[in-house]
Backbone bond lengths (Angstrom), bond angles and torsions (degrees), N, CA, C in turn:
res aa  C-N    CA-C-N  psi(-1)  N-CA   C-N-CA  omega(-1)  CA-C   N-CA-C  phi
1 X - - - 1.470 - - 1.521 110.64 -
2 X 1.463 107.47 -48.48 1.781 105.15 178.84 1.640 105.45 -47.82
3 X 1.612 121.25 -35.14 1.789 118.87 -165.67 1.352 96.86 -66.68
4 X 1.214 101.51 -29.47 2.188 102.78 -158.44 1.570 92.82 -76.82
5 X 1.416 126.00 -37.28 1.691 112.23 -152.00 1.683 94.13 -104.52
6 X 1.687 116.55 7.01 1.446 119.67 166.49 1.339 113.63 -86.75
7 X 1.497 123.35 -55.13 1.216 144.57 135.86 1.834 124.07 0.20
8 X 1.446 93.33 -52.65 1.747 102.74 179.40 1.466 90.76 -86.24
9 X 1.080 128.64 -74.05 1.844 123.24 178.51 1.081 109.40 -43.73
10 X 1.216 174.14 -54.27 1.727 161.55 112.16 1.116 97.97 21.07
11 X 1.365 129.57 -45.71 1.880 123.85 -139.03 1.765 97.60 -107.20
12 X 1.244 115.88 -42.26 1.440 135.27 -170.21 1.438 99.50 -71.63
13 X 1.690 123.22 135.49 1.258 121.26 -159.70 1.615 65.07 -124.67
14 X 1.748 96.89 133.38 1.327 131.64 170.51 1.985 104.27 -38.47
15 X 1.170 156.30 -56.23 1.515 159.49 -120.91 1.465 78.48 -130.63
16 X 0.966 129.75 -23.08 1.673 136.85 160.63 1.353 127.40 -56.49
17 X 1.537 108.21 -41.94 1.418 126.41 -171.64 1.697 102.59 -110.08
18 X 1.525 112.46 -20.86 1.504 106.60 152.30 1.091 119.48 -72.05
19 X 1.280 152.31 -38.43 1.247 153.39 156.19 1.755 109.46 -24.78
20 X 1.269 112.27 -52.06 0.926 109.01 -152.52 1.540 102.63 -82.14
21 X 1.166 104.79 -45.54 1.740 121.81 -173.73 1.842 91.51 -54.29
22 X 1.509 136.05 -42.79 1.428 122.93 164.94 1.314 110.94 -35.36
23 X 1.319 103.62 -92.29 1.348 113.01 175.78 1.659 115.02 12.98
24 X 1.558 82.06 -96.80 1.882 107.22 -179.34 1.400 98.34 -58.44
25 X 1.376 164.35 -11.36 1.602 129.33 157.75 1.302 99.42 -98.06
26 X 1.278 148.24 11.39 1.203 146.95 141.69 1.528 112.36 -26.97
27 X 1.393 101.08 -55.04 1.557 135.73 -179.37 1.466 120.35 -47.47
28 X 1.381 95.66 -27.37 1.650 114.58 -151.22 2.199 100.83 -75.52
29 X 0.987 116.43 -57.52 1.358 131.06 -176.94 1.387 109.09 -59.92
30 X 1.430 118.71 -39.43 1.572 125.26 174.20 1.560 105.11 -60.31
31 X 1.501 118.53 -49.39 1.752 126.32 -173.61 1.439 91.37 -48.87
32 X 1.486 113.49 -82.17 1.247 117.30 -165.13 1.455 129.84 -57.92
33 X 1.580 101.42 -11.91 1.677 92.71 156.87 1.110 121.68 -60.61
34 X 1.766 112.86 -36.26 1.105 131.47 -142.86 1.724 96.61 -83.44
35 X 1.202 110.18 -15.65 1.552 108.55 -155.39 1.608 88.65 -103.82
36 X 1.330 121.08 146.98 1.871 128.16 -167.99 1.865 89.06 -117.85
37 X 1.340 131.78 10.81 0.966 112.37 -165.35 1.841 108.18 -109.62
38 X 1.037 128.79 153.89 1.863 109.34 -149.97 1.610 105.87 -53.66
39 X 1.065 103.41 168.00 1.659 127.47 172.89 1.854 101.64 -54.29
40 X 0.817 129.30 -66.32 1.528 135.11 -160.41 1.786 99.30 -76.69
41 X 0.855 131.43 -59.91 1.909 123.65 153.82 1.761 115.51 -34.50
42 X 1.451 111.22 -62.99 1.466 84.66 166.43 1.554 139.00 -43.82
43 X 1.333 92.81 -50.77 1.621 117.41 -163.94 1.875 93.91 -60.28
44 X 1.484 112.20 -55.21 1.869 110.41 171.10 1.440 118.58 -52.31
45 X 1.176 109.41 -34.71 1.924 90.70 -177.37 1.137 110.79 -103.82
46 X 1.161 118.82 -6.13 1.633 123.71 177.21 1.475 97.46 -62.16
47 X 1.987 112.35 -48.88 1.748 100.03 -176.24 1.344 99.29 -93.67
48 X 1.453 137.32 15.25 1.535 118.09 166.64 1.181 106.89 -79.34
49 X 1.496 110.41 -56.43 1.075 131.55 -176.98 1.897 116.08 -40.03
50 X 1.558 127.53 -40.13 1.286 173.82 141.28 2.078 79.20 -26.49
51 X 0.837 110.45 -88.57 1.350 114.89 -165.14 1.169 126.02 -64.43
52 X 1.109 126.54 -27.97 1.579 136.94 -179.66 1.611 102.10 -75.50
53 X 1.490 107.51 -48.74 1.540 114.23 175.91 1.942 110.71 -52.66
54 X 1.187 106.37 -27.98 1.609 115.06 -164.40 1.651 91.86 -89.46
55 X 1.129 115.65 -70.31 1.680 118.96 163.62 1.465 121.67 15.31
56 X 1.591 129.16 -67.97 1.427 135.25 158.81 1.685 103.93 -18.20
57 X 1.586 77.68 -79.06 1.569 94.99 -168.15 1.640 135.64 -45.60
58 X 1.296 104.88 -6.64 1.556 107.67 -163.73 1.365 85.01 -104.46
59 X 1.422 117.30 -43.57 1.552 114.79 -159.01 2.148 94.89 -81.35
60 X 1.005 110.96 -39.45 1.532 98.93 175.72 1.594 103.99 -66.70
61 X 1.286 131.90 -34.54 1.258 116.97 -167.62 1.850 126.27 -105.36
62 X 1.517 101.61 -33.62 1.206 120.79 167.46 1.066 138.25 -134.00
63 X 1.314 112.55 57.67 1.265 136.29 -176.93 1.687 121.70 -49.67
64 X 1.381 106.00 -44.25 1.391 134.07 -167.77 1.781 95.35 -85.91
65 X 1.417 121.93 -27.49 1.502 118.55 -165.05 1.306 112.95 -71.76
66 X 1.399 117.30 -21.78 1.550 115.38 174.54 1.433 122.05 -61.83
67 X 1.947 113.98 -48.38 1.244 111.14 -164.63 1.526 92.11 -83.43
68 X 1.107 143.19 47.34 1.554 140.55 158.71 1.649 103.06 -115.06
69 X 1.293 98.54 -11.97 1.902 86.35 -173.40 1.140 123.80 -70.14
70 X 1.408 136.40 121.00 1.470 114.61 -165.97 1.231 127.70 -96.29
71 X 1.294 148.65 166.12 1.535 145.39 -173.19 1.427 97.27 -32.43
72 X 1.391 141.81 -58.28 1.240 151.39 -145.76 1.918 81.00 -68.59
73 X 1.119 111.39 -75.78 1.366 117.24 -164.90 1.550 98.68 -27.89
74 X 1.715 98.30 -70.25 1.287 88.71 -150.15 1.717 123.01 -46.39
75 X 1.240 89.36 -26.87 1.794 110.03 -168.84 1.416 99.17 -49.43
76 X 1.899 103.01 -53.09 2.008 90.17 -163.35 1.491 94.29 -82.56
77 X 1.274 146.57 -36.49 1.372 147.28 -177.68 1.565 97.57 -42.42
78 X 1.214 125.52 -49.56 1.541 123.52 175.95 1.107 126.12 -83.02
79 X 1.608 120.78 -26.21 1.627 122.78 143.73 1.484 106.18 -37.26
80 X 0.886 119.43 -56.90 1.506 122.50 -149.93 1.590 93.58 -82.34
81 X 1.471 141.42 -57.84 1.259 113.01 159.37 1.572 152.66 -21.07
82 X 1.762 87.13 -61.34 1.636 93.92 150.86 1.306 142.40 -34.37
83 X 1.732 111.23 -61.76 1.426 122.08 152.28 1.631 108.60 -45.03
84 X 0.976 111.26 -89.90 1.796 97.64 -178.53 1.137 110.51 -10.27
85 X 1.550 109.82 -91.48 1.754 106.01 -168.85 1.140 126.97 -25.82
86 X 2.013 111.03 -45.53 1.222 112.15 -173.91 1.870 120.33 -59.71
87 X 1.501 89.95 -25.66 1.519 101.04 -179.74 1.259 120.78 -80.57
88 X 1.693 105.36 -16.24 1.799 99.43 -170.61 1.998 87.81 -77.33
89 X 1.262 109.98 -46.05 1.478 120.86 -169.23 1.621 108.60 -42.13
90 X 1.439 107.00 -52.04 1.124 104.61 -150.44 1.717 91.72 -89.13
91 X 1.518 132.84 -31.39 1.518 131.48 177.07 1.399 94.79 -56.56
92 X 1.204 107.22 -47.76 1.568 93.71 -152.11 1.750 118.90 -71.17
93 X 1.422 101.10 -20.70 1.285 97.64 173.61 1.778 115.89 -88.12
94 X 0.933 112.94 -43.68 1.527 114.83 147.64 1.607 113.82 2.85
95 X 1.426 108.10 -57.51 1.516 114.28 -171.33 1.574 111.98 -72.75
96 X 1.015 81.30 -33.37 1.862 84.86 162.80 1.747 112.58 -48.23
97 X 0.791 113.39 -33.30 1.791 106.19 -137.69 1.839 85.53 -140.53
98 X 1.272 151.69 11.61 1.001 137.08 148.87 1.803 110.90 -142.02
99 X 1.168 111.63 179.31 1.402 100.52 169.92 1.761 114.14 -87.89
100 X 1.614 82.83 178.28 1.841 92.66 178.54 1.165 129.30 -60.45
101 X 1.379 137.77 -30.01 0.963 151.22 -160.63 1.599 108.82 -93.12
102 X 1.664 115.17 -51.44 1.140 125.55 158.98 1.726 131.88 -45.68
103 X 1.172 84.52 -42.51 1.990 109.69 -167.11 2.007 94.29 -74.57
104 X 1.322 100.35 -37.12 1.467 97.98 -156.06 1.658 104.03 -101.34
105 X 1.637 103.10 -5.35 1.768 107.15 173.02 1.161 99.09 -79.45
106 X 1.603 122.49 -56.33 1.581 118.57 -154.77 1.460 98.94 -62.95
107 X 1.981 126.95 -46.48 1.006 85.75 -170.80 1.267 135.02 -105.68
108 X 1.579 105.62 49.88 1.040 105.21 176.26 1.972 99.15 -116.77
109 X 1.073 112.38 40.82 1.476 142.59 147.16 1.330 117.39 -52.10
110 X 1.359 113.86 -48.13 1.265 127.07 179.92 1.969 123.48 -32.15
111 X 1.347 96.64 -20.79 1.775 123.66 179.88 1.589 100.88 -56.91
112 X 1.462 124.77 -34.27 1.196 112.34 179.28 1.281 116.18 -109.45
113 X 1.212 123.39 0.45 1.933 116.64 158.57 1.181 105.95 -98.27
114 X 1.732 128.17 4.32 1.129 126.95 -179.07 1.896 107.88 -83.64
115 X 1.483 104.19 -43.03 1.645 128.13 165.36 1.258 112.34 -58.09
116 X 1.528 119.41 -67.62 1.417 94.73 161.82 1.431 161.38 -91.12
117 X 1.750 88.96 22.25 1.885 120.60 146.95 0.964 107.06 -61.56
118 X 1.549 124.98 -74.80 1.423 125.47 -171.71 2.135 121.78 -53.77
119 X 1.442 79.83 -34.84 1.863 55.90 -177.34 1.646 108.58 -84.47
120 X 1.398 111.29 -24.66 2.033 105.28 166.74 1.262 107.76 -46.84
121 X 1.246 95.60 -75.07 2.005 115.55 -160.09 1.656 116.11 -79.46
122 X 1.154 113.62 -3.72 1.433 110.76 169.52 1.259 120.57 -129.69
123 X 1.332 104.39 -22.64 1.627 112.56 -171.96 1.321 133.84 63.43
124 X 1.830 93.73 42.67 1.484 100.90 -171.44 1.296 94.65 -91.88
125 X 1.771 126.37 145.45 1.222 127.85 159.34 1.687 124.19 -55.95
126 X 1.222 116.03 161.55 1.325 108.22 -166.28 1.915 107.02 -155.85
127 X 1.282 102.60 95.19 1.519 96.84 -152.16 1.624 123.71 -76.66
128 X 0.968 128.15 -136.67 1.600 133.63 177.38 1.596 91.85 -88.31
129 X 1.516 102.24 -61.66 1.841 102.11 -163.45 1.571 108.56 -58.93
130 X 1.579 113.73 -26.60 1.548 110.03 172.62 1.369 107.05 -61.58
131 X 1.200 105.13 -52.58 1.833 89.75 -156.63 1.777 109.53 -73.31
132 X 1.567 106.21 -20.06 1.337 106.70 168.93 1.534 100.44 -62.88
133 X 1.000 141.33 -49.87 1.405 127.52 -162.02 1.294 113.90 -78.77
134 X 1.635 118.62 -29.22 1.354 129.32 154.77 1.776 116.56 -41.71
135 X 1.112 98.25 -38.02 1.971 95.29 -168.90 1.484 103.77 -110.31
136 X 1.540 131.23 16.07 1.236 119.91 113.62 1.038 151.70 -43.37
137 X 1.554 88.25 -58.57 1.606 91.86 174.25 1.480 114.77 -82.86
138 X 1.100 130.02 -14.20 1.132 116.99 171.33 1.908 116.27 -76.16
139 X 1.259 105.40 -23.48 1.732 134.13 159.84 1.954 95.11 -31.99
140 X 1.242 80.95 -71.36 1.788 107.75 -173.46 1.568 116.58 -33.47
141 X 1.504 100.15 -74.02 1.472 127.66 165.96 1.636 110.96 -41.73
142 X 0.741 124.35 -44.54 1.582 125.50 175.64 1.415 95.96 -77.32
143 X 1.553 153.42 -65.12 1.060 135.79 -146.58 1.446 113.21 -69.57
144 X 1.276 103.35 -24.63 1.852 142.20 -168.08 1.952 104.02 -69.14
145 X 1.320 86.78 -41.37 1.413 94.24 -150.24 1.810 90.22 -91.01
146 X 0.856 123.59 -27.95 1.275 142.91 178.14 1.489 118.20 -92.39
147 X 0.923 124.47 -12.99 1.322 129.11 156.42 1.459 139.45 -40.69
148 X 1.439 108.91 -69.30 1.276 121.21 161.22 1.514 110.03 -40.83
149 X 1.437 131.10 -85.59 1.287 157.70 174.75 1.745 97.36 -18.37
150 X 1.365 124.18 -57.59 1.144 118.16 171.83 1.487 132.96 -70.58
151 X 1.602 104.95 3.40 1.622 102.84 -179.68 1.439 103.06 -145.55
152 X 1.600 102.45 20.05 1.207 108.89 141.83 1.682 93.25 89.27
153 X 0.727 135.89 25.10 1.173 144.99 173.51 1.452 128.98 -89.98
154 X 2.267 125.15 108.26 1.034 119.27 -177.06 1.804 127.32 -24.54
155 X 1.657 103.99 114.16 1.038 96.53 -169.17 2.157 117.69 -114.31
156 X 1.714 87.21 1.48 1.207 101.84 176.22 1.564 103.47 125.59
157 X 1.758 117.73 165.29 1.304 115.50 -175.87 1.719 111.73 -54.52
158 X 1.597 100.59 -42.74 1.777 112.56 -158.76 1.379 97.38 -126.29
159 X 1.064 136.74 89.08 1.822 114.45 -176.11 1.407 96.95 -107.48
160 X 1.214 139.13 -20.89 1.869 121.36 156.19 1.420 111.12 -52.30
161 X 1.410 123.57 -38.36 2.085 114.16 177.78 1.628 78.39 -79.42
162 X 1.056 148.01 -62.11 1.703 142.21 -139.03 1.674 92.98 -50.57
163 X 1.492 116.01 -60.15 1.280 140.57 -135.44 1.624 79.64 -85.09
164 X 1.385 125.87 -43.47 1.303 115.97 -174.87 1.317 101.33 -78.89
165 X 1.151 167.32 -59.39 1.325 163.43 118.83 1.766 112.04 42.85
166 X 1.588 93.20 -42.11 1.318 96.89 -158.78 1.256 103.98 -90.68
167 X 1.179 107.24 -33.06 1.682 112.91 -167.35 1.715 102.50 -74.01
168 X 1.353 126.78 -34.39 1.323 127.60 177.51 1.873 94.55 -62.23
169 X 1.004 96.50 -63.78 1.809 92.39 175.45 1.775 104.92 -11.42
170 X 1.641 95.55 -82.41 1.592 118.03 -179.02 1.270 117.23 -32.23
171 X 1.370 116.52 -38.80 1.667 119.27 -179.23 1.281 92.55 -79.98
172 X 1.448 147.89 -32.87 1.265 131.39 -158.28 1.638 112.13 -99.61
173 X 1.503 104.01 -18.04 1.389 93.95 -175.52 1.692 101.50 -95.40
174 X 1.522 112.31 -28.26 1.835 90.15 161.34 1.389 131.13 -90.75
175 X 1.876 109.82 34.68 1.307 107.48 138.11 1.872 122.03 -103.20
176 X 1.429 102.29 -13.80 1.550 93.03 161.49 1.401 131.57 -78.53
177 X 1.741 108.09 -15.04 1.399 115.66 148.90 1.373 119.14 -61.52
178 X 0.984 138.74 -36.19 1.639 125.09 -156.75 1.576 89.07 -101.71
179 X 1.381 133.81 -40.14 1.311 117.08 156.43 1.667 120.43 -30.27
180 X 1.150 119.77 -61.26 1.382 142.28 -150.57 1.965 85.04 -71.20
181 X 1.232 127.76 -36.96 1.359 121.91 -137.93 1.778 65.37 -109.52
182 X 0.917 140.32 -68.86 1.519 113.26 -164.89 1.935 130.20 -67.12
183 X 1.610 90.27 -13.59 1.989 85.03 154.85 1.141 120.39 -105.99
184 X 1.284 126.28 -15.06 1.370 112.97 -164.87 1.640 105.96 -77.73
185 X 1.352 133.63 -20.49 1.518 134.04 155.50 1.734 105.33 -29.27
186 X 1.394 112.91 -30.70 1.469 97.14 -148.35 1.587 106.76 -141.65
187 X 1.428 106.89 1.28 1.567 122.91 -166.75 1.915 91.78 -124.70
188 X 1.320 113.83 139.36 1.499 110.82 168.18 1.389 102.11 -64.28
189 X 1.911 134.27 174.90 0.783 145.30 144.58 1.369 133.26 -40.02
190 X 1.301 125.54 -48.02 1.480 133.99 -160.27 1.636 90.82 -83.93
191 X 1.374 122.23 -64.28 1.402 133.93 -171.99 1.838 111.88 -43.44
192 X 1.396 94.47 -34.25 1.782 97.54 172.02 0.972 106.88 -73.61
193 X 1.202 132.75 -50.28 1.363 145.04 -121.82 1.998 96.08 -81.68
194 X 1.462 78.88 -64.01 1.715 80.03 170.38 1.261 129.83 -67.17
195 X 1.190 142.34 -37.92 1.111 164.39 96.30 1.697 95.81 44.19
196 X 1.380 111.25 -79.83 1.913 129.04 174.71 1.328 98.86 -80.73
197 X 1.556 151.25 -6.98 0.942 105.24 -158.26 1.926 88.35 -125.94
198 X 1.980 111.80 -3.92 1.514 111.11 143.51 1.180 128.79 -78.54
199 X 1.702 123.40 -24.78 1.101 97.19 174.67 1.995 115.91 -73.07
200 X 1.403 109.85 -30.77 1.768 111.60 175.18 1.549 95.49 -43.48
201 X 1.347 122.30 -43.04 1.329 106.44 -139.13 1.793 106.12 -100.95
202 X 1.500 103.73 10.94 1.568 114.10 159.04 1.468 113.87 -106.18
203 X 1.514 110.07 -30.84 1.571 102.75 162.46 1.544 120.28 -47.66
204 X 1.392 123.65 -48.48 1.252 139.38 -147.57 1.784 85.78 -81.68
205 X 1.655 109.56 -61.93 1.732 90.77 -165.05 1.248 95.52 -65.41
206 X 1.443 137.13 -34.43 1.838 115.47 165.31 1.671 117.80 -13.40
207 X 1.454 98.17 -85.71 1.282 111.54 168.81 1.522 124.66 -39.57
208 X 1.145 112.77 -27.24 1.671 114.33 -175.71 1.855 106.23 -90.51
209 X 1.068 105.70 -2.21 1.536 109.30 -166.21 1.620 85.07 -105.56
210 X 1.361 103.14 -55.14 1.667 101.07 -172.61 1.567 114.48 -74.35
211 X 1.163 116.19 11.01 1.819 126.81 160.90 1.738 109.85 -113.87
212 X 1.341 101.05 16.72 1.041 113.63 175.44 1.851 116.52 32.18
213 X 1.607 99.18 33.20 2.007 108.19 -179.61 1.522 108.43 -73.90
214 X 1.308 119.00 166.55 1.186 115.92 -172.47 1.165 105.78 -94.32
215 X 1.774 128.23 150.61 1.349 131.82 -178.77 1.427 118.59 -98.58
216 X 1.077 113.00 -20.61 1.747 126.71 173.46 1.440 105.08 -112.70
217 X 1.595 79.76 -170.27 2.370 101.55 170.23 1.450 102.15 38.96
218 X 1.819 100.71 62.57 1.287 114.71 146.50 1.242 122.25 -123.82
219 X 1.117 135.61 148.70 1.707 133.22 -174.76 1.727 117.80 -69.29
220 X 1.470 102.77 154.24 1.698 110.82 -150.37 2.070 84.19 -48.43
221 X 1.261 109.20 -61.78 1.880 105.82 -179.79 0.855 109.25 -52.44
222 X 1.399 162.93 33.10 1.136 143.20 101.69 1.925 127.20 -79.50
223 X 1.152 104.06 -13.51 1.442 123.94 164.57 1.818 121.36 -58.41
224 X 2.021 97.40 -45.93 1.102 113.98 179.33 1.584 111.63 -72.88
225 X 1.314 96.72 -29.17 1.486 99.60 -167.25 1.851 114.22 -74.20
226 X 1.142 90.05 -35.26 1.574 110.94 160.72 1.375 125.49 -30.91
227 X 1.072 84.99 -63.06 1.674 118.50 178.59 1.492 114.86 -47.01
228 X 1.335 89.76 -68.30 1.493 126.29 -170.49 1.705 91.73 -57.98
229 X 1.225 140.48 -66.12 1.470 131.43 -171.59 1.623 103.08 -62.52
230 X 1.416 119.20 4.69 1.835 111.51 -166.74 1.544 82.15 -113.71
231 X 1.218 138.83 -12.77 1.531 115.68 -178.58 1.498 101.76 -131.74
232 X 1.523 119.55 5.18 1.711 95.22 170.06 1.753 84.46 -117.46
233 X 1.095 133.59 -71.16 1.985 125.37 -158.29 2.056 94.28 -64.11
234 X 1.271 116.68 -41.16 1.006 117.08 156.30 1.642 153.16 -14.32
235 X 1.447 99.65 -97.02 1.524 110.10 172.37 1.444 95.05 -97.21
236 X 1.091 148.91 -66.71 1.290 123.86 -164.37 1.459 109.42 -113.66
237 X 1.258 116.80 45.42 1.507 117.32 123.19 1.638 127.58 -121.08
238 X 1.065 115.76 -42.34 1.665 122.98 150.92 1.293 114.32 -23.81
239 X 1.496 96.43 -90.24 1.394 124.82 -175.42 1.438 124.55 -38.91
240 X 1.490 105.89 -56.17 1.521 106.78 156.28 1.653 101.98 -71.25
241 X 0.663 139.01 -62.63 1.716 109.53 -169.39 1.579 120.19 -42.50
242 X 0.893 120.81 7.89 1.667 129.77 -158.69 1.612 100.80 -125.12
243 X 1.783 105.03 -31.30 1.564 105.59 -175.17 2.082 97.25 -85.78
244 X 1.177 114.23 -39.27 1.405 123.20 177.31 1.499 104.66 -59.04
245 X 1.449 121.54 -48.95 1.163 113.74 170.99 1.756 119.55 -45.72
246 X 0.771 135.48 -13.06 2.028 135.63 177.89 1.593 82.68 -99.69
247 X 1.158 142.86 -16.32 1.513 113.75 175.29 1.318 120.59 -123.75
248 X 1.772 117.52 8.99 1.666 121.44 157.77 1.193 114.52 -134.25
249 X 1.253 105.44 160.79 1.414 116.92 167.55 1.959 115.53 -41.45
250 X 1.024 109.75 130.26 1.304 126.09 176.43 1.808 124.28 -41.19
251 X 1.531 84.12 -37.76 1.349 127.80 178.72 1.945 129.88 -66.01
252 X 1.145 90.78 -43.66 1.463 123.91 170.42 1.677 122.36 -96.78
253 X 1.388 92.72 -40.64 2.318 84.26 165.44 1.829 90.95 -72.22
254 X 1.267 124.15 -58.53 1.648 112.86 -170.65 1.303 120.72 -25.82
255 X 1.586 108.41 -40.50 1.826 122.88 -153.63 1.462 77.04 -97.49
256 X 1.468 145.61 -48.17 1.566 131.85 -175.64 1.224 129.36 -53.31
257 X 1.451 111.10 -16.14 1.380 139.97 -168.87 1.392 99.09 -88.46
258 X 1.516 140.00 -13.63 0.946 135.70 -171.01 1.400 109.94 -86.26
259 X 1.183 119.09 -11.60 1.117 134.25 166.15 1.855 125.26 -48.73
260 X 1.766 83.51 -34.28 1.737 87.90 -177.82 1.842 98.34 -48.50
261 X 1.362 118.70 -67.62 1.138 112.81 -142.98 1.641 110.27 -42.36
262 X 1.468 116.71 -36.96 1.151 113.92 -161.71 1.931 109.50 -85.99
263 X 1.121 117.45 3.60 1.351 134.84 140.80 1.285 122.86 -70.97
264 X 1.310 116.19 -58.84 1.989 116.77 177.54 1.222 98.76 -51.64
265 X 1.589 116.61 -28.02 2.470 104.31 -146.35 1.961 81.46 -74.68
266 X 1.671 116.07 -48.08 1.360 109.46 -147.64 1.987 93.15 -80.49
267 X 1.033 106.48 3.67 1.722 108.81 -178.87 1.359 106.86 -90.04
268 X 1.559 106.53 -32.29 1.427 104.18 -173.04 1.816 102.53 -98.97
269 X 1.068 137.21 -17.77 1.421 152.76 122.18 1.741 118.71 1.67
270 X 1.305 98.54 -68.95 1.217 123.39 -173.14 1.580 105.75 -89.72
271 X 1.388 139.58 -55.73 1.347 136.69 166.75 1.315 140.67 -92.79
272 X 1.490 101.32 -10.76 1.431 100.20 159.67 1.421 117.65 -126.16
273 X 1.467 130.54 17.95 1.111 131.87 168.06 1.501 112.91 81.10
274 X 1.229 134.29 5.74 1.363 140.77 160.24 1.864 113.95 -64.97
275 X 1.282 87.18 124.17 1.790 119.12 -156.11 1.450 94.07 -81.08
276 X 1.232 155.67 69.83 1.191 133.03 155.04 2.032 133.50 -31.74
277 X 1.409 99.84 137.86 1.134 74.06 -162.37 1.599 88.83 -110.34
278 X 1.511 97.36 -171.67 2.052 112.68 -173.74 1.448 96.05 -45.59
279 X 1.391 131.31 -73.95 1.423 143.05 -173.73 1.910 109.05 -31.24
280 X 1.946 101.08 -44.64 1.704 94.82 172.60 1.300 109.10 -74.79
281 X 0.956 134.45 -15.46 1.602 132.12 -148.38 1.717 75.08 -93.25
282 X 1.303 136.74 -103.48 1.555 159.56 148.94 1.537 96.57 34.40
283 X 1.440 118.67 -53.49 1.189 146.01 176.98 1.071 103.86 -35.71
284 X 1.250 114.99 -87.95 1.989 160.95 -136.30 1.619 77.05 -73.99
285 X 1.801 124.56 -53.85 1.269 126.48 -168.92 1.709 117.76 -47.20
286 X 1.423 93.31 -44.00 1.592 100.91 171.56 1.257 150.93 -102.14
287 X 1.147 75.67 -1.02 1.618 102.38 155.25 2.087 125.79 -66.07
288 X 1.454 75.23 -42.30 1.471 89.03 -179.72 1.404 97.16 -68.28
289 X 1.219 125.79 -53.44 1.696 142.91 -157.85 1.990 82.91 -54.20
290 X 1.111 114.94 -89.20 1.608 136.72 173.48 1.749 86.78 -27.13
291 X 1.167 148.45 -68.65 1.695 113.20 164.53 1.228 131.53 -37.26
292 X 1.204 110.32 -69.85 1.572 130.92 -173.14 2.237 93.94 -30.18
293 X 1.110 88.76 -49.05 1.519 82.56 -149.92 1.918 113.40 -77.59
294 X 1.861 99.39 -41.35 1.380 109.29 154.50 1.630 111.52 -53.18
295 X 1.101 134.71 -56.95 1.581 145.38 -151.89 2.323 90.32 -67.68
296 X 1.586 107.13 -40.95 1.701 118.13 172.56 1.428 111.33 -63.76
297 X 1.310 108.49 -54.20 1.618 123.20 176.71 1.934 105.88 -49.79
């Protein structure tokens, strides 16, 4: 089994396996609409759930990779949990209180504390054509995000707390990126993976104990749904974003990621009846453009 899942990573061209990891958190905002059960319970079993599934795999394949991790590791591997959690907590409630399109642009904001993570803390270069392609899409995201709101379009009960919700998200998930981009050079995949994705997933029932939400006596569809966010935004969107991370710039999966929104708008379009308007569409356009050109750069 280790030859076969070396074999597929050999074979899988990195902008290949970003593609895909879009896709599947595209997914992610539709589940949790879908799910009536609180914000902070989703967000915990989605990464328990996320981890237990990965579990097999570390112990059949890298068994030995843990006791090599060193204090340093563990430290940012658990930085970087922290951030997660803080981001599943704070996105996920977000959706409560603004719409999809909004909730899932801002935080995918994160593209510019992710850039200027990387050039402090890593010292990745970051050129003219990046940041031009960077302030497209960030161009995008504002026209996007503002769209609805200007044509009057349901935008949720609270979308100033939603919208603020989201943006803390954004700061938190491009510090579990810049975590992710300085071990995964040097740490296998699976061994990180769990690593950030137990410590999120003791922060979160922290938090779920200290909101005193309930952990059981929910119905089998909400069980599935559970599920369902732990193996599609999950393992192969997470997860591959974390394996792409050891083969791009930190900088460039962030700005690819911008992509979710214009996946969530036509998901939430199509299943929950949210109307996009000219301004999202216009948006979504330049956003893509603001990839294309960072993703060339």
């Amino acid at each position: 089994m280790s030859n076969v899942f070396g074999r597929i990573e050999r074979a899988t061209p990195p902008f290949a396996a970003l593609a895909i990891a879009v896709v599947a958190v595209s997914t992610s905002a539709i589940l949790v609409r879908f799910s009536t059960a609180p914000s902070i319970v989703k967000a915990f079993y989605r990464v328990l759930f996320t981890t237990l599934l990965l579990a097999p795999f570390a112990v059949a394949r890298h068994r030995d990779a843990f006791s090599r991790l060193t204090i340093r590791d563990w430290l940012v591997a658990g930085a970087g949990g922290v951030a997660l959690a803080i981001h599943f907590a704070s996105w996920f409630e977000s959706l409560e209180f603004t719409s999809v399109a909004a909730s899932v642009t801002i935080v995918q904001s994160q593209v510019l504390f992710v850039a200027i993570g990387a050039s402090w803390l890593l010292a990745e270069h970051v050129t003219r054509r990046t940041i031009a392609g960077m302030a497209l899409a960030l161009v995008g995201i504002a026209v996007l995000s503002i769209g609805d709101s200007l044509t009057g379009a349901v935008a949720g009960p609270a979308p100033l707390y939603g919208n603020a919700l989201a943006l803390v998200g954004a700061v938190c998930a491009a510090g579990y990126v810049l975590a992710g981009r300085s071990l995964r050079q040097r740490i296998p995949l699976i061994p990180y993976v769990i690593v950030v994705y137990s410590v999120c997933a003791v922060v979160l029932l922290a938090l779920v104990l200290a909101d005193g939400a309930v952990l059981a006596d929910y119905p089998a569809s909400e069980w599935l749904l559970f599920v369902g966010m732990a193996i599609g935004p999950g393992i192969f969107g997470h997860t591959v974003l974390n394996w792409a991370l050891a083969h791009l710039e930190s900088s460039v999966v962030s700005v690819s990621l911008l992509g979710e929104p214009i996946g969530s708008a036509l998901l939430a379009l199509l299943l929950l009846g949210e109307v996009p308007s000219a301004l999202t569409v216009g948006g979504g356009a330049v956003i893509l453009l603001g990839i294309t050109v960072t993703a060339r750069a």
